[in-house]
N, C-alpha and C positions, 0 to 999 in steps of 0.2 A: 292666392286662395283658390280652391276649386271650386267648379262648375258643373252643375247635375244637368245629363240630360233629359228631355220631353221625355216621359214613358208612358205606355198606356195601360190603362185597367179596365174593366170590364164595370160597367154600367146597369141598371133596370133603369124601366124608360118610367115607373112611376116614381115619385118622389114626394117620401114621408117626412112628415111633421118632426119640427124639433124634439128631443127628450121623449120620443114615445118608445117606446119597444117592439124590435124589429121583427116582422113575421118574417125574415129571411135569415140563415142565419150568417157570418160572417164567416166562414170556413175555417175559426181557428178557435182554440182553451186559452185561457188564459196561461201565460208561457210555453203555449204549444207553436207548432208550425201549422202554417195553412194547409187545405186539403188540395189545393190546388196550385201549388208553387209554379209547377212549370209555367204559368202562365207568365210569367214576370220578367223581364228579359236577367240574363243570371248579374249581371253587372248594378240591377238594381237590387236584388235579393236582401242582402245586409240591411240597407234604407228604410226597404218596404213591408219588413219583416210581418206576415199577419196582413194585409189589405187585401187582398184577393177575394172579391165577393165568386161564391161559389154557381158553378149554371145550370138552373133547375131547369124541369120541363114544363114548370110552372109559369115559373117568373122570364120572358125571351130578355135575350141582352144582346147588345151588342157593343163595339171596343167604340171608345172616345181617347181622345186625345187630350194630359192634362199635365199643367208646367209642372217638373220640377220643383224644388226648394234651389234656390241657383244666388252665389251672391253676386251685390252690383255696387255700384259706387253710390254713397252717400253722399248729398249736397245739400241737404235739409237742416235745420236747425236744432233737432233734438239732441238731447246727449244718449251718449253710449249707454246701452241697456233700456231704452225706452222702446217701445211695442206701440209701430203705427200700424191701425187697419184703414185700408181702402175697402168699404163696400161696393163701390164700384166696378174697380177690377180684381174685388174677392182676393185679396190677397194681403198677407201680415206681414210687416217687417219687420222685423229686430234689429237698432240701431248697431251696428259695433265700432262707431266713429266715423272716419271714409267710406265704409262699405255698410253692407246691410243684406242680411239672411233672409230670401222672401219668401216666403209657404204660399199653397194655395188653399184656399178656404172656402166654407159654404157658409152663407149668411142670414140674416133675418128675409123671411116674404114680405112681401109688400101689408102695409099697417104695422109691423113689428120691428123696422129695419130702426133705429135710433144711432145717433153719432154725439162726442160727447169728449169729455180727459176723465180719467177714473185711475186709479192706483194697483195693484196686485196685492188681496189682500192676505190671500193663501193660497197653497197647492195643496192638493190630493193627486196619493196616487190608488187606483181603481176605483174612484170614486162610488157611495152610493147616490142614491136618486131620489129626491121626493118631488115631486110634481106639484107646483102653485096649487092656489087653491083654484083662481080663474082656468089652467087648465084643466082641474077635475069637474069643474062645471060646464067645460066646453066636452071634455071625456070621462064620462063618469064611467067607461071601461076600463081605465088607467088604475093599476095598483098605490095604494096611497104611498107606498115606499118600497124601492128595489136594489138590494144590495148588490157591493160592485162586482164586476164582472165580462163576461167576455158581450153574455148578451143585455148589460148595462146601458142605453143610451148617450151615456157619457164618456163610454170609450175608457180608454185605460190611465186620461191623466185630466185634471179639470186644474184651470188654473184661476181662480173665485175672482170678480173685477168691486172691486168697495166694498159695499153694505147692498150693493143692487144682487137681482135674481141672476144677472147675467156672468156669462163663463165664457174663456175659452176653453176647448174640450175638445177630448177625442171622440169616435165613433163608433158604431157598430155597424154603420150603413155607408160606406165608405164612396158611393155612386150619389151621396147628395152635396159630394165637394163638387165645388163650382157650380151650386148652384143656388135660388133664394127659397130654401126651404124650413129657413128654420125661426125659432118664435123671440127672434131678437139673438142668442148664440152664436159663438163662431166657432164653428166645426172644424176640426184637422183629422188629417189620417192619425189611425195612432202612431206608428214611428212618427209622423212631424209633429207631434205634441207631445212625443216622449224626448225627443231633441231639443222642443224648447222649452222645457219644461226641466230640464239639465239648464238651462242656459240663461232664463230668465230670475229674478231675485223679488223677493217679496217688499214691496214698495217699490216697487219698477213704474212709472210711467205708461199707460196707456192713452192712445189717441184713436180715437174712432170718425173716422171724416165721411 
């Protein structure tokens, strides 16, 4: 099986709240290309199709460094098709027997983080958005509902976990992977949640440790 390497992207040094809508914007339309491709080394291009946050004179950035999707050997006990997250090392597996598909992710902040087994109970793709009611108490700036889209919160695929508020999801803010910024969520770039979002099946297995 192949192996993706380390690549890097360009970062802002603030890091916003799950599901809010981004004052930056992510430098691509919806099945556009990014405004900033060259940034990308050409080898990832295809992968990372769209994650290039763009560099304003507003917002300073500079490059970080962040893993791949890369697979490894499987020694764990799940079955094939079950979706393990580590909050710890930010990172999603996807069972495929011996081996396993890892993503890197960004995760709930601290008071928000929860671990747990839940189900897949559907996917969307371009998701729309409505905001809890607790986060319009916390942001009564927030639109009651925002249809999907490139500058969606939710990124270009939400994969729904039970009957809870919680998602994996893509992004519009692709600098808060690898990090704990969000309100209990697990954020992907969008290509790695438009790949596993191909890959995973509805009553799939989740584990959240």
């Amino acid at each position: 099986m192949p192996s993706f390497k380390s690549f890097a992207v360009l970062v802002t040094l603030a890091l916003p709240l799950v599901c809010q809508p981004s004052h930056a914007q992510a430098g691509q339309v919806a099945g556009g290309s990014p405004e900033n491709a060259d940034v990308i080394a050409p080898e990832y291009r295809d992968f990372l199709f769209g994650e290039s946050a763009p560099v304003t004179a507003r917002r300073p950035h500079h490059p970080t460094r962040l893993a791949a999707p890369k697979y490894v050997a499987y020694t764990g006990n799940e079955a094939a098709g079950t979706i393990v997250i580590d909050t710890h090392r930010m990172s999603l597996s996807l069972v495929l027997g011996g081996s396993a598909l890892v993503y890197p992710i960004g995760v709930g902040r601290e008071g928000f983080a929860w671990h747990g087994v839940e189900q897949v109970s559907r996917k969307a793709k371009w998701p729309s958005w409505t905001p809890p009611a607790d986060m319009l108490k916390r942001r009564p700036d927030l639109p009651a509902s925002m249809p999907g889209g490139a500058d969606n919160p939710l990124g270009s695929r939400a994969i729904y976990l039970g009957q809870t508020l919680y998602r994996i999801h893509g992004t519009n803010e692709p600098e808060t992977i690898g990090t704990t910024s969000s309100s209990g969520c697990f954020r992907m770039l969008n290509s790695h949640v438009d790949d596993l979002y191909e890959r995973v099946k509805i009553g799939a297995k989740v584990v959240v440790m």
